[in-house]
N, CA, C and O atoms as a printed pandas DataFrame, in Angstrom:
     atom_number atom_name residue_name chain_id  residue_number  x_coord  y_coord  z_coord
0              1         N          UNK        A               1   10.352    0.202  -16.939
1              2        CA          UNK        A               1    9.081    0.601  -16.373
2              3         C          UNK        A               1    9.129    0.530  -14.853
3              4         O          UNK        A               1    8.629    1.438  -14.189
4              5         N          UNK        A               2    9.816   -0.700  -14.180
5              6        CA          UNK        A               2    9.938   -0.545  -13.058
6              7         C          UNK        A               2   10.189    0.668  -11.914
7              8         O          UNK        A               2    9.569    0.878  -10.872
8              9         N          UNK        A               3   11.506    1.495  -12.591
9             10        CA          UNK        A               3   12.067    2.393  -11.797
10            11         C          UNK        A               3   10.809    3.916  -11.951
11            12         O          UNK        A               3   10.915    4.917  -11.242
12            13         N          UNK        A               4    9.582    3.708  -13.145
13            14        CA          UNK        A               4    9.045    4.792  -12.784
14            15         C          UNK        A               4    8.278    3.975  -11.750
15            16         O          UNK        A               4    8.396    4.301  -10.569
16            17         N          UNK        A               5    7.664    3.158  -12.013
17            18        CA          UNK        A               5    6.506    2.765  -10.747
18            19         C          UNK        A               5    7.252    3.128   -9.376
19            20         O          UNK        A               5    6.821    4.066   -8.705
20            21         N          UNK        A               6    8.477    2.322   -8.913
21            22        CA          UNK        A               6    9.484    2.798   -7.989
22            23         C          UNK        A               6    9.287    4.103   -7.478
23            24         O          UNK        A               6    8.904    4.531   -6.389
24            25         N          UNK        A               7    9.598    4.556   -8.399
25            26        CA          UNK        A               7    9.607    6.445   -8.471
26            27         C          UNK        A               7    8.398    6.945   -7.773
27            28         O          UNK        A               7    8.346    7.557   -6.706
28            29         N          UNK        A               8    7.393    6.563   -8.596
29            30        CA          UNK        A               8    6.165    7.014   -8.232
30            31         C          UNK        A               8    5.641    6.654   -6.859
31            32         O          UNK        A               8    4.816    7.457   -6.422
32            33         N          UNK        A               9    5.993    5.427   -5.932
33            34        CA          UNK        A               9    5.418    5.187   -4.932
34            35         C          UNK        A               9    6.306    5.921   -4.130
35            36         O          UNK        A               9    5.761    6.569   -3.237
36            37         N          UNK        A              10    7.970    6.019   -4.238
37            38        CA          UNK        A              10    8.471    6.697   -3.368
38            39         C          UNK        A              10    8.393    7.940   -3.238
39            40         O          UNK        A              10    8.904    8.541   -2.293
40            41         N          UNK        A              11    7.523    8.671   -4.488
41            42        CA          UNK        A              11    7.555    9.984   -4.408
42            43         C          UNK        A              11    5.810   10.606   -3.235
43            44         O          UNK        A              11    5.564   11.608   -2.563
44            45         N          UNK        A              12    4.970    9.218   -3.607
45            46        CA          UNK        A              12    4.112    9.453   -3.013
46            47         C          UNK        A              12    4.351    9.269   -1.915
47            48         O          UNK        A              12    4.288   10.197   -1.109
48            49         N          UNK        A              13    4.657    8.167   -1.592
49            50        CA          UNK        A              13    5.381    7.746    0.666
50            51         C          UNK        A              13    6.203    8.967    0.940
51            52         O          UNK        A              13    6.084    9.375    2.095
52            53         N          UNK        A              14    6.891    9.553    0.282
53            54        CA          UNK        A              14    8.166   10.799    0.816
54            55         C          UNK        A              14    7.014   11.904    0.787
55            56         O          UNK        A              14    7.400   13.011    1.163
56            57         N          UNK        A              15    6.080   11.842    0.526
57            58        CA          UNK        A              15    5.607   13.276    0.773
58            59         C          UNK        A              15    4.780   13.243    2.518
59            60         O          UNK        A              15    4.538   14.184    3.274
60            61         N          UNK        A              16    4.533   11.822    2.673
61            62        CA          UNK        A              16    3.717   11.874    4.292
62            63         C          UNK        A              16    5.016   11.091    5.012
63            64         O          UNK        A              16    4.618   10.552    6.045
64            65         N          UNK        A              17    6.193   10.904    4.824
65            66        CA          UNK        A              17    6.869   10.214    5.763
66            67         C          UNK        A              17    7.633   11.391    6.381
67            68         O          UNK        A              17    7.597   11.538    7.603
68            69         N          UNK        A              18    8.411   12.346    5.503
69            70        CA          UNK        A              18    9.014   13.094    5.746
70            71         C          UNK        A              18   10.567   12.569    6.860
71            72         O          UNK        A              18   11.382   11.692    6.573
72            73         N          UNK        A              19   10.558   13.198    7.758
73            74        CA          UNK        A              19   12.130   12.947    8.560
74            75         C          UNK        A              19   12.099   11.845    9.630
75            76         O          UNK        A              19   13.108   11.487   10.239
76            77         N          UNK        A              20   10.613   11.224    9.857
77            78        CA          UNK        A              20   10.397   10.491   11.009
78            79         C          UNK        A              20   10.687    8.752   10.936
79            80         O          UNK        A              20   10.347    7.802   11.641
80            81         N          UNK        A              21   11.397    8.894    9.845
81            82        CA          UNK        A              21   12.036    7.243    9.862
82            83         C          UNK        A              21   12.781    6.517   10.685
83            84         O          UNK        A              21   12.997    5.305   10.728
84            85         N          UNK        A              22   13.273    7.713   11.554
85            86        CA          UNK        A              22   15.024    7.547   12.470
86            87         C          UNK        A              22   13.748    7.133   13.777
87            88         O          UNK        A              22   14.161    6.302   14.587
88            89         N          UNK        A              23   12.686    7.502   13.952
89            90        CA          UNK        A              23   12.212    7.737   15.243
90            91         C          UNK        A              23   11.159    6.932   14.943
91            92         O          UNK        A              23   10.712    6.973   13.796
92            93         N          UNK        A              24   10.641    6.156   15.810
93            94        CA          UNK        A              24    9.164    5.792   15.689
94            95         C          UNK        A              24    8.444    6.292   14.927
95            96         O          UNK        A              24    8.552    7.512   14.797
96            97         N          UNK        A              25    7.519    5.634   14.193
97            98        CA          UNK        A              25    6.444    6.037   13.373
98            99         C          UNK        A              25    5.485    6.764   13.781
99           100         O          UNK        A              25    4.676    6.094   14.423
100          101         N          UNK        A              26    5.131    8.188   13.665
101          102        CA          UNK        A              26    3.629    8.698   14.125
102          103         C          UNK        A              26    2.442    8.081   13.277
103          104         O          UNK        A              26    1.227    8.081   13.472
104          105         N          UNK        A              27    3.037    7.682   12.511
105          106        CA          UNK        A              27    1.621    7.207   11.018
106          107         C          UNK        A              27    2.337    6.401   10.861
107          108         O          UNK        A              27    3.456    6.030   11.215
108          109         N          UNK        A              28    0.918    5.931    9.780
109          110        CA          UNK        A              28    1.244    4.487    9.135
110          111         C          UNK        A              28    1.009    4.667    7.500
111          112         O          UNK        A              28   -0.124    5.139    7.408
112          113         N          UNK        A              29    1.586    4.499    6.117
113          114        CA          UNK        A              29    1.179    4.289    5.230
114          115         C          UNK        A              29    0.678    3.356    4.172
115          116         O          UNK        A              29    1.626    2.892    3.539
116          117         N          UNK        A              30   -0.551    2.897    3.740
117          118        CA          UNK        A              30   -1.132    2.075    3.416
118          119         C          UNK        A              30   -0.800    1.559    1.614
119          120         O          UNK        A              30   -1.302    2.339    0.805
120          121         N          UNK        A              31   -0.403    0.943    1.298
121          122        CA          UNK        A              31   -0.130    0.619   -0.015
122          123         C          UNK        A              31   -0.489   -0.644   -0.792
123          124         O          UNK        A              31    0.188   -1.657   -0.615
124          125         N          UNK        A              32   -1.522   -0.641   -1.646
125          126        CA          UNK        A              32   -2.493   -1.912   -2.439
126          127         C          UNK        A              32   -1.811   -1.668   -3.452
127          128         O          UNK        A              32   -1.610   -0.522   -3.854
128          129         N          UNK        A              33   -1.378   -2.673   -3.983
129          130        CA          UNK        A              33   -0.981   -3.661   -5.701
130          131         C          UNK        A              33   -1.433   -4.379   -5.538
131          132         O          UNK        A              33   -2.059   -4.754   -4.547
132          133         N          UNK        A              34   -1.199   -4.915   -6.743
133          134        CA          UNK        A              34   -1.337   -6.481   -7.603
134          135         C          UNK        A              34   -0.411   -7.416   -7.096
135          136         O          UNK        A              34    0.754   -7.113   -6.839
136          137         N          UNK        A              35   -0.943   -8.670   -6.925
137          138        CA          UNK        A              35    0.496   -9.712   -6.832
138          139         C          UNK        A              35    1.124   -9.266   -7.829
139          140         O          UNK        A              35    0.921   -8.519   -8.787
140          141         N          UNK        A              36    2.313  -10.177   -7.197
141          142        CA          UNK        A              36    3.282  -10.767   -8.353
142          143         C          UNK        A              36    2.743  -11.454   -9.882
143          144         O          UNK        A              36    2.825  -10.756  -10.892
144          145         N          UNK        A              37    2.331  -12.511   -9.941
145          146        CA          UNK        A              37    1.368  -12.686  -10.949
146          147         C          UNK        A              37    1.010  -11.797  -11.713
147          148         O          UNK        A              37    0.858  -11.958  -12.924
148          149         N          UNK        A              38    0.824  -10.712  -11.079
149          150        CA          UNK        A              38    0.033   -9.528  -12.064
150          151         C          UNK        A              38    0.585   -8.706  -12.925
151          152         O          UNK        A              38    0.301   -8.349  -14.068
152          153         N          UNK        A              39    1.743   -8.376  -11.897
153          154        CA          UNK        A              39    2.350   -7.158  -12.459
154          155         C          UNK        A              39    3.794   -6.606  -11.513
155          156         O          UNK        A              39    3.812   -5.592  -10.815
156          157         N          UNK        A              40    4.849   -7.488  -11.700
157          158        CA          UNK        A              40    5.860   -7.436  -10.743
158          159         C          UNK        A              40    6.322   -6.139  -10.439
159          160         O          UNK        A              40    6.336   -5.845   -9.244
160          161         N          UNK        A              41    6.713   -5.275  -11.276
161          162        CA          UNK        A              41    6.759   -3.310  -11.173
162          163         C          UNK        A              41    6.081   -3.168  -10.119
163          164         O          UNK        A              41    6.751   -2.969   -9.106
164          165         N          UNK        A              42    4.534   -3.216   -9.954
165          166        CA          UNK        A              42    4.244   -2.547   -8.827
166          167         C          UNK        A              42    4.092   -3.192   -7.227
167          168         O          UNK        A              42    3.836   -2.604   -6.176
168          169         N          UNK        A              43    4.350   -4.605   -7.489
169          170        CA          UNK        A              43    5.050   -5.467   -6.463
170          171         C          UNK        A              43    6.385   -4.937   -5.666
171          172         O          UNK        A              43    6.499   -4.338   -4.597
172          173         N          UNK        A              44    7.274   -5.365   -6.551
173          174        CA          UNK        A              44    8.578   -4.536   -6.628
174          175         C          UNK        A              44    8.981   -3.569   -5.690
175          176         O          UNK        A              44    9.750   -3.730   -4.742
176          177         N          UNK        A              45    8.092   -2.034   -6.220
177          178        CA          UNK        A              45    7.780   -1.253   -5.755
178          179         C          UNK        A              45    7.417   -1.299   -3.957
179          180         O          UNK        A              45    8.236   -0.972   -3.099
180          181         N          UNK        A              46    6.502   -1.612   -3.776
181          182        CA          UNK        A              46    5.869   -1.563   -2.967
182          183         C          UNK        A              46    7.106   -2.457   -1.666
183          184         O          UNK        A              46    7.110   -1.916   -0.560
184          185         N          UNK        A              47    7.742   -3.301   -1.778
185          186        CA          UNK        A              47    8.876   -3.777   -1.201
186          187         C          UNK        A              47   10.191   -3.213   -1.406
187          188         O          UNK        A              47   11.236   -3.710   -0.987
188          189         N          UNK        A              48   10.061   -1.938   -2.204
189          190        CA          UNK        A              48   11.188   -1.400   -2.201
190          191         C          UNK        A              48   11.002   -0.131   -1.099
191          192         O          UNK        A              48   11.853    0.525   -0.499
192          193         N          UNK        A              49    9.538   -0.067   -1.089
193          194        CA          UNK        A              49    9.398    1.076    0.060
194          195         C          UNK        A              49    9.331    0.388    1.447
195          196         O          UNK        A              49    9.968    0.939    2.344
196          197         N          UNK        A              50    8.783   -0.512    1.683
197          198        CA          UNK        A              50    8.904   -1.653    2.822
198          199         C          UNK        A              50   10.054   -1.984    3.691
199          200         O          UNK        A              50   10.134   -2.213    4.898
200          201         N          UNK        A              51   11.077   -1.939    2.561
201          202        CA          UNK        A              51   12.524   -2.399    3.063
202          203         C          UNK        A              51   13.317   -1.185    3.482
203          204         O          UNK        A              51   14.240   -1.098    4.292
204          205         N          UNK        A              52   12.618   -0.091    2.586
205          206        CA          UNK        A              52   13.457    1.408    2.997
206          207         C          UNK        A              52   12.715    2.171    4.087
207          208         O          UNK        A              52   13.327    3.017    4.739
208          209         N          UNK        A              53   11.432    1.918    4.318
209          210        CA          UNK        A              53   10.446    2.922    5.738
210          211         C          UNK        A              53    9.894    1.657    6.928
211          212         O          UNK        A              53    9.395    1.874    8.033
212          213         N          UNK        A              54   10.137    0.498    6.370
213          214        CA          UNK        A              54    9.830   -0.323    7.427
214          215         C          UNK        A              54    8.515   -1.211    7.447
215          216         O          UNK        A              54    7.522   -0.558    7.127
216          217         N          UNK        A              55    8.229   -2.758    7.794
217          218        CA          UNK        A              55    6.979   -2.875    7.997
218          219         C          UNK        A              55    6.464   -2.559    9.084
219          220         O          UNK        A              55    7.017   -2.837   10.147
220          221         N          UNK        A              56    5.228   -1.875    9.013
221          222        CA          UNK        A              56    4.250   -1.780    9.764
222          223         C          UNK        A              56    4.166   -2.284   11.376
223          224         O          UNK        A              56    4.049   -1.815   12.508
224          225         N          UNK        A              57    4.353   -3.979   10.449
225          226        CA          UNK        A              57    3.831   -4.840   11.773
226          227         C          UNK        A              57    5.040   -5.049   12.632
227          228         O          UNK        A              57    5.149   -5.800   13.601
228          229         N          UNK        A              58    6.057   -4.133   12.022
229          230        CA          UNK        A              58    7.738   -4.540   12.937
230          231         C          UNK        A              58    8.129   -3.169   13.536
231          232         O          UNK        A              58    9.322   -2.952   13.751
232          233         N          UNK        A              59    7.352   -2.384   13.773
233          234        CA          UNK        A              59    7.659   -1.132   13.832
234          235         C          UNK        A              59    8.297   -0.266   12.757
235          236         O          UNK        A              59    9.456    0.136   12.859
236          237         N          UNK        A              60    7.717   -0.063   11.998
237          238        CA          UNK        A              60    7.955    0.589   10.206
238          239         C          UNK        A              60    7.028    1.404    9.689
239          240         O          UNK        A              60    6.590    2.066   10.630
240          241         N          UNK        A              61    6.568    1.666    8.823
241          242        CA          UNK        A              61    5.637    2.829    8.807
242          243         C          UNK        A              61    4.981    2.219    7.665
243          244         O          UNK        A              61    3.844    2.687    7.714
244          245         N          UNK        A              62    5.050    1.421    6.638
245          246        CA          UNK        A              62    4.524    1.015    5.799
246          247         C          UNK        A              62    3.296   -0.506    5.359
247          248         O          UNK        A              62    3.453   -1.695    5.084
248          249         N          UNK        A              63    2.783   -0.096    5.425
249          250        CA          UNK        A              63    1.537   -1.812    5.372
250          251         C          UNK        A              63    0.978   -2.045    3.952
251          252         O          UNK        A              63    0.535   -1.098    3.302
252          253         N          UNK        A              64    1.000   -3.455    3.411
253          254        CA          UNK        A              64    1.280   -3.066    2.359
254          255         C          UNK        A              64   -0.033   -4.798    2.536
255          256         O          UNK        A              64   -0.052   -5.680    3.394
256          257         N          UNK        A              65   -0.807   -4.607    1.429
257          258        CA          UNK        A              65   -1.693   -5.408    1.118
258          259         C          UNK        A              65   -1.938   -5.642   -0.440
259          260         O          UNK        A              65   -2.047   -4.656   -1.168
260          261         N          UNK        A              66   -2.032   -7.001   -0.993
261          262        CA          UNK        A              66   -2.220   -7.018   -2.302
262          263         C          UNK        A              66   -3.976   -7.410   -2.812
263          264         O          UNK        A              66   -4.569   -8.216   -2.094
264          265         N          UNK        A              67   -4.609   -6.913   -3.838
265          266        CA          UNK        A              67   -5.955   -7.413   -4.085
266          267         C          UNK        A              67   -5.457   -8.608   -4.784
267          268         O          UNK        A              67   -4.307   -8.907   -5.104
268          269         N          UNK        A              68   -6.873   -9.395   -4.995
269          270        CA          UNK        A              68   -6.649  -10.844   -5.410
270          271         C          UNK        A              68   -6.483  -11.236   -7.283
271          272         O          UNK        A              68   -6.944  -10.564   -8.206
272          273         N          UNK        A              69   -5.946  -12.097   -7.345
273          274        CA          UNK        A              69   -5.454  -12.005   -8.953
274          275         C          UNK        A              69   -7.023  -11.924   -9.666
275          276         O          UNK        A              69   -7.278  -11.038  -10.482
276          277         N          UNK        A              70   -8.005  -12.919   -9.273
277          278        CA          UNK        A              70   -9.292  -12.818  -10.012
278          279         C          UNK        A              70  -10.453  -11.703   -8.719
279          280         O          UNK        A              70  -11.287  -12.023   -7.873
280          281         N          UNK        A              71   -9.932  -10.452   -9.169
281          282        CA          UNK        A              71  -10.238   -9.478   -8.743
282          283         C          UNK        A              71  -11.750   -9.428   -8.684
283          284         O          UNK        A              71  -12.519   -9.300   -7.731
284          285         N          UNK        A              72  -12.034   -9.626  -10.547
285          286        CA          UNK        A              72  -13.166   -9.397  -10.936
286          287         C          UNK        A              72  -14.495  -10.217  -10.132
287          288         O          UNK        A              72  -15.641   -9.801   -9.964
288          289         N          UNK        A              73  -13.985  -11.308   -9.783
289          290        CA          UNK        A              73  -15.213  -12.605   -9.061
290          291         C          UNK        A              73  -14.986  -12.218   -7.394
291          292         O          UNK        A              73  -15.841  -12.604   -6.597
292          293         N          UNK        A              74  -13.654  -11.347   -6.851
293          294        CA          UNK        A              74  -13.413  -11.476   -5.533
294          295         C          UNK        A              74  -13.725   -9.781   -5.077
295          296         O          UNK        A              74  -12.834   -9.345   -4.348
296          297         N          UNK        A              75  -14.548   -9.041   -5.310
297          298        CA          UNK        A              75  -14.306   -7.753   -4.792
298          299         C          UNK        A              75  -14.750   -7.645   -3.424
299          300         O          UNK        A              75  -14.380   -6.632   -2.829
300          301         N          UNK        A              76  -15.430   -8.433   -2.830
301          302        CA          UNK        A              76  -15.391   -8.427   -1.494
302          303         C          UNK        A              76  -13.716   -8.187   -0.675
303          304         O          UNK        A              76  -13.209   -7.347    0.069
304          305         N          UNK        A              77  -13.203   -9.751   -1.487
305          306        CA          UNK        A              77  -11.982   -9.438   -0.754
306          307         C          UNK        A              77  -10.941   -8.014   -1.461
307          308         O          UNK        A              77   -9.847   -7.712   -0.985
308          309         N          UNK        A              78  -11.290   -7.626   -2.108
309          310        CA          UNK        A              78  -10.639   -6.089   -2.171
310          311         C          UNK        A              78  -11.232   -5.287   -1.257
311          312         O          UNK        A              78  -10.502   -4.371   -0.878
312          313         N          UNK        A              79  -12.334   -5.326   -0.766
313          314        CA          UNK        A              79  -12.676   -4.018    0.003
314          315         C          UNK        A              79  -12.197   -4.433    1.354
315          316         O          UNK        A              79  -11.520   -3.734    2.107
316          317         N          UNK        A              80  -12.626   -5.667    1.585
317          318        CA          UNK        A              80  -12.292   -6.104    3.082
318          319         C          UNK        A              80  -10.291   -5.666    3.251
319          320         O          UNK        A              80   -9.869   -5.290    4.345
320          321         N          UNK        A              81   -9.497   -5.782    2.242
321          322        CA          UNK        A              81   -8.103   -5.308    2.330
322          323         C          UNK        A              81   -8.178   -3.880    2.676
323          324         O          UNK        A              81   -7.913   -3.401    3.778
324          325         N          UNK        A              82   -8.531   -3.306    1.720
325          326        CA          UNK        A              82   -8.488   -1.770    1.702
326          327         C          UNK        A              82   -9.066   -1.277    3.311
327          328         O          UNK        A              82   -8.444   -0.587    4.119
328          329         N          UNK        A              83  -10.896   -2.063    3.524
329          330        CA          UNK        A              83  -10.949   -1.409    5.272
330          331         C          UNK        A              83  -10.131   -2.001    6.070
331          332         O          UNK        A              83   -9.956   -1.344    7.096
332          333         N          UNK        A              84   -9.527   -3.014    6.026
333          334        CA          UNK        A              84   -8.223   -3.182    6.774
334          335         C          UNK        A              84   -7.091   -2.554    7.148
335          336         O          UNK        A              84   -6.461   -2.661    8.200
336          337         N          UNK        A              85   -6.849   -1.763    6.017
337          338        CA          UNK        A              85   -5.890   -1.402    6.408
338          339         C          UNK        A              85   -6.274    0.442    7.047
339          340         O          UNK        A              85   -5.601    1.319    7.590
340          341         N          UNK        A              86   -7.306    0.346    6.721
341          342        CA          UNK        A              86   -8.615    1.795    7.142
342          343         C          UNK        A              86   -8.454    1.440    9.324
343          344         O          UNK        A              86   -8.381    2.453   10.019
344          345         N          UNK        A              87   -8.431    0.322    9.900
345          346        CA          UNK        A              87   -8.446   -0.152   10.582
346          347         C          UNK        A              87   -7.685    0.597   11.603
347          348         O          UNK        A              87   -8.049    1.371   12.487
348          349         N          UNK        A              88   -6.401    0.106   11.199
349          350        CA          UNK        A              88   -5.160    1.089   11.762
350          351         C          UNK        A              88   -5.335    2.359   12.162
351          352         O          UNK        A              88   -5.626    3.263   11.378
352          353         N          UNK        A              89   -5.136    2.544   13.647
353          354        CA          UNK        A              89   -5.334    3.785   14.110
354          355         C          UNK        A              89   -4.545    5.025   13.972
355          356         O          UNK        A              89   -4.821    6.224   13.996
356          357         N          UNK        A              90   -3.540    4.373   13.829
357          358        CA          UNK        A              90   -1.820    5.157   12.995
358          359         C          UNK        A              90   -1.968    5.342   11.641
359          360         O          UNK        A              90   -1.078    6.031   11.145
360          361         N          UNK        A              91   -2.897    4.903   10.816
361          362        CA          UNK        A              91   -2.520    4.967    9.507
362          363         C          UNK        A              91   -3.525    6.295    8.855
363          364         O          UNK        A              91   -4.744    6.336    9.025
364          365         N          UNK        A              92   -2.855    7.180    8.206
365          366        CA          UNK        A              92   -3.065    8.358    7.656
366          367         C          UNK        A              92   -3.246    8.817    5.873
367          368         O          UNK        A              92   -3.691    9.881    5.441
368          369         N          UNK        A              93   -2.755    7.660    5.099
369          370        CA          UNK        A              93   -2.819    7.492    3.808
370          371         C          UNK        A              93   -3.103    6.614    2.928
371          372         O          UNK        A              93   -1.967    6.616    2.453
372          373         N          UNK        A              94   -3.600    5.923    2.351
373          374        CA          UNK        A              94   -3.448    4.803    1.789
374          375         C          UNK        A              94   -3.424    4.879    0.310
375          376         O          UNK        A              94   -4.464    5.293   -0.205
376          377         N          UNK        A              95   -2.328    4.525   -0.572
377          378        CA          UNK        A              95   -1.751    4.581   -1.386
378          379         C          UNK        A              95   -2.615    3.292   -2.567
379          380         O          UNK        A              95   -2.497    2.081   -2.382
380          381         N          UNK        A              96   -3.388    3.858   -3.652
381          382        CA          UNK        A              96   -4.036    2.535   -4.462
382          383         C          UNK        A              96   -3.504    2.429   -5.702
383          384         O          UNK        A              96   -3.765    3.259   -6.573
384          385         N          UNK        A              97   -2.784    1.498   -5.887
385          386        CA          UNK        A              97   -2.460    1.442   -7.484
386          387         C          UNK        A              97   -2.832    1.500   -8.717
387          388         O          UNK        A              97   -2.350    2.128   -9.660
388          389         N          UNK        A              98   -4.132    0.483   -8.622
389          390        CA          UNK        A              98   -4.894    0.753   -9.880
390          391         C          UNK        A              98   -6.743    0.811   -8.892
391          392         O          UNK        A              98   -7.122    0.519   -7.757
392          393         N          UNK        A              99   -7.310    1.282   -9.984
393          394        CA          UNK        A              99   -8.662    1.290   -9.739
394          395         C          UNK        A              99   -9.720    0.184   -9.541
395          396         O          UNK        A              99  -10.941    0.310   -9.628
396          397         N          UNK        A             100   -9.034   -0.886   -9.267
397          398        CA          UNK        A             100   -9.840   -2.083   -9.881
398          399         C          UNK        A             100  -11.798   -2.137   -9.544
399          400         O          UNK        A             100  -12.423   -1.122   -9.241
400          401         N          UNK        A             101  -12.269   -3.146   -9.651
401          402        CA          UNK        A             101  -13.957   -3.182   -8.972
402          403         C          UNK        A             101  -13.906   -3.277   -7.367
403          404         O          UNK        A             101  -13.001   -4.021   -6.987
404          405         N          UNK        A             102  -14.384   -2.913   -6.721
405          406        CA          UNK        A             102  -14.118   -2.813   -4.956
406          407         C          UNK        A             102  -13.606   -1.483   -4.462
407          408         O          UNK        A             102  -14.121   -0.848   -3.542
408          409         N          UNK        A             103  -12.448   -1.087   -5.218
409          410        CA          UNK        A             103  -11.702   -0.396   -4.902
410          411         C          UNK        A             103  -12.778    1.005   -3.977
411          412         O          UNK        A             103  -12.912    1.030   -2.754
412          413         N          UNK        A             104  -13.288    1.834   -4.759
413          414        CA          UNK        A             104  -13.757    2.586   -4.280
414          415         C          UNK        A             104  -15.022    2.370   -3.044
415          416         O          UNK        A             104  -15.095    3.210   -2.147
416          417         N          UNK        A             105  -15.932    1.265   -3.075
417          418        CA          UNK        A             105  -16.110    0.577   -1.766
418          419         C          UNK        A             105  -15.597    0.459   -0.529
419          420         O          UNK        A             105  -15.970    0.959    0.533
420          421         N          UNK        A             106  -14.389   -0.505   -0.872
421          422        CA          UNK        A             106  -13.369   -0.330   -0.146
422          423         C          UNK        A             106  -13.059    1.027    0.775
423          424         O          UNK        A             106  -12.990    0.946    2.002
424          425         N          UNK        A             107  -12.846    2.504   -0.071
425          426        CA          UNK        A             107  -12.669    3.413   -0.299
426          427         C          UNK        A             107  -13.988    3.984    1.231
427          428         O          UNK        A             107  -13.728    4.389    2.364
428          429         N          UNK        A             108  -15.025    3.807    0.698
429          430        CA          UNK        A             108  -16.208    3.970    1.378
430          431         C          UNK        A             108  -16.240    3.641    3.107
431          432         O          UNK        A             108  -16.337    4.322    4.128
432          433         N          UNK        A             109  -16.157    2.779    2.909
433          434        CA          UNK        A             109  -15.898    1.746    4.387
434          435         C          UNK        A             109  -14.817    1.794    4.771
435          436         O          UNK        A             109  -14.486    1.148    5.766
């Protein structure tokens, strides 16, 4: 299961990264999972694109934020992640894994 989740995030990051990896980042891409705890595949994932486009905060193109394991009692802190990473003046996409409660809030703001 891993290598589709894999698949799937790199297919989504390769469509806005395109050739600009060698060069400074013009954008930034935003990417929410689950901890570890949750669901290591899309953990995984998400550090497999990290390690291959770069973090963010190191000059990399990728920012990567997780929602909280008890999602359901914390959706504040899901939205407050998601406008966080809305924040970024470089950042052009943000990539959501699952739908959880917040999410589209988040989404909003």
């Amino acid at each position: 299961m891993f290598k589709y989740v894999k698949a799937g995030l790199i297919a989504m990051t390769a469509l806005f990264l395109g050739s600009a990896a060698c060069a400074a980042p013009a954008y930034h891409v935003g990417i929410v999972t689950g901890t570890l705890s949750q669901s290591e595949d899309e953990i995984r994932g998400a550090e497999y694109c990290l390690k291959k486009y770069g973090d963010a905060s190191k000059g990399g193109m990728i920012r990567h934020v997780t929602y909280p394991d008890n999602f359901m009692s914390e959706m504040e802190t899901t939205i407050s992640q998601i406008a966080g990473l809305a924040d970024d003046p470089l950042l052009k996409v943000i990539v959501i894994n699952q739908g959880i409660p917040g999410t589209t809030e988040g989404i909003r703001r």
